[in-house]
C-alpha positions in Angstrom: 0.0 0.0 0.0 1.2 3.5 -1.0 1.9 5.9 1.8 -0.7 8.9 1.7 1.4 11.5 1.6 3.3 10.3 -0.9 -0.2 10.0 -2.7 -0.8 13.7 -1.8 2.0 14.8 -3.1 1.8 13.1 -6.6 -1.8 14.6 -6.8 -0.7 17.9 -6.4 1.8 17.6 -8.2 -0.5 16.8 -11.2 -2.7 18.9 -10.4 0.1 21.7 -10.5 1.2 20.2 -13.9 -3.0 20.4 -15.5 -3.6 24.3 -13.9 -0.4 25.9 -15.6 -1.5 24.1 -18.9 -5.2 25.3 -18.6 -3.2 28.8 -17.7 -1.2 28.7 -20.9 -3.8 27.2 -23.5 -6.6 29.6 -22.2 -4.1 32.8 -22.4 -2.9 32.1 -26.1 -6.3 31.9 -27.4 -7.3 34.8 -25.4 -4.3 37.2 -26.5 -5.8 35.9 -30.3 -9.3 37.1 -29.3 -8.0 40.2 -28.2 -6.1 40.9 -30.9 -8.4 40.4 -33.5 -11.5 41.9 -32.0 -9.2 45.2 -31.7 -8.3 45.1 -35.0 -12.0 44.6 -36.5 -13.1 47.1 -34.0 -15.0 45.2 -31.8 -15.7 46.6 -28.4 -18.1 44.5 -27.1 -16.6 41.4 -27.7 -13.3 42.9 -26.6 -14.1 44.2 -23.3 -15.8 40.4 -22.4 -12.7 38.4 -23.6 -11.2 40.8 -20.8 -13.3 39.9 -18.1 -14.9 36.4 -18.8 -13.1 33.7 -18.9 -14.2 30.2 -20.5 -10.5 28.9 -20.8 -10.3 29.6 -24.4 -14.1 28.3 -25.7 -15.6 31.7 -26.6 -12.2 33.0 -28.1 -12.1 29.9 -30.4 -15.6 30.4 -31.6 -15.1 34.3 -32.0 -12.1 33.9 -34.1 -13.5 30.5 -36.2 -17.0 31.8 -36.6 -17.9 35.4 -35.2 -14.8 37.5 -36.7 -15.2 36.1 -40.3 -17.6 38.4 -41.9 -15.5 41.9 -40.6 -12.3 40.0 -41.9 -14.1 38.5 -45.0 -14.7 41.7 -46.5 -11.7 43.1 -45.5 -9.4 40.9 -48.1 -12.2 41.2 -50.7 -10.7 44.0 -53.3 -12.7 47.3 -53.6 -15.2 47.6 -56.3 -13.9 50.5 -59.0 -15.9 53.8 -59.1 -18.7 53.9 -61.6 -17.6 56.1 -64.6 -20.8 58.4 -65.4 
């Protein structure tokens, strides 16, 4: 039988290891969500990646899905001036 503190500590240890991970996935995806929703000029969806966090799930969805259409029409070329 394992001694329980020796159990303890490799829970904790773990547990250590899966928080800093969480830490680092969630703030990547956040600085991305950031980043883009200041670029497309976003407010609203900027100011609640700062002060919600889903550990990354609504950044990946804003940047897959919600932040298309600005960026969409952002690569699309202009149309020329009609000549009258």
């Amino acid at each position: 039988m394992e001694d329980p503190l020796a159990f303890i500590m490799k829970f904790g240890l773990i547990l250590t290891i899966f928080i800093i991970t969480l830490i680092i996935w969630s703030g990547i995806w956040k600085g991305v969500a950031l980043w883009k929703s200041a670029r497309n000029n976003h407010l609203g969806w900027f100011i609640t990646f700062m002060f919600i966090n889903t550990l990354g799930i609504l950044e990946i969805l804003y940047i897959y899905v919600f932040s298309k259409k600005q960026s969409d029409s952002l690569t699309q070329p202009p149309t020329p001036p009609v000549q009258m």
